[in-house]
N, C-alpha and C positions, 0 to 999 in steps of 0.2 A: 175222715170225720168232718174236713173242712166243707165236703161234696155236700156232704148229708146235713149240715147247718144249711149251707147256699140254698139247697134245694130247697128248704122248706116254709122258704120264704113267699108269699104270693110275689112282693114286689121285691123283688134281691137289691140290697145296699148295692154301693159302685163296687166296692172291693169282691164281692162277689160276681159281680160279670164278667167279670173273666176268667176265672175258675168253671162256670156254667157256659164258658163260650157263646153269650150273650151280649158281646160289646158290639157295638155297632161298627161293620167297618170304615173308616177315615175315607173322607174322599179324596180323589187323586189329587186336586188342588191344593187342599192341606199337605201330600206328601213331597208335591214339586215346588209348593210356595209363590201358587200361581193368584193370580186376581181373576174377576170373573171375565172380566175383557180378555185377559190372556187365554182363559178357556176356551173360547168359540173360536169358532175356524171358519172364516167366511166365505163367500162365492168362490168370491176370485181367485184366494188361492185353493180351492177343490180344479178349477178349470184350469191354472199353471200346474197341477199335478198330475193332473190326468192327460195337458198336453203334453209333458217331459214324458210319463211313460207311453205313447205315442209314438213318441221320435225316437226315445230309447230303443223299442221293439222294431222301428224301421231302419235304426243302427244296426239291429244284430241281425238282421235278415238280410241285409244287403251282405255283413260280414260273410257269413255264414255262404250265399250264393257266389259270393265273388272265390271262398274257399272251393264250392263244390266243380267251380269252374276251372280251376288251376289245376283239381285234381284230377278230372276229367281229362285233362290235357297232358299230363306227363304219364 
């Protein structure tokens, strides 16, 4: 009954947006209690993340051959 009120509303009260699944959803800022400076992500650290995975993946390559090597061996 509550549906069929909300519906028939051109512009639905608040109390009705959500019942219509109508509420706008929150943005992430509001949920992490962030500022807008804390929101952006600047250059430099996109290029410290993309050097760390980089050297991470030259970590495990090297791991991984230095394994293929030992195996090879025994």
């Amino acid at each position: 009954m509550f549906n069929a009120l909300c519906a028939s509303f051109e512009e639905p009260p608040q109390e009705c947006l959500k019942t219509l699944h109508k509420e706008p959803p929150a943005p992430a800022k509001d949920f992490f209690n962030m500022t807008e400076e804390e929101e952006m992500i600047t250059a430099g650290e996109i290029v410290v993340l993309c050097i760390s995975l980089v050297l991470l993946n030259i970590i495990v390559v090297y791991c991984c051959r230095r394994r293929a090597r030992r195996d090879m061996q025994n």
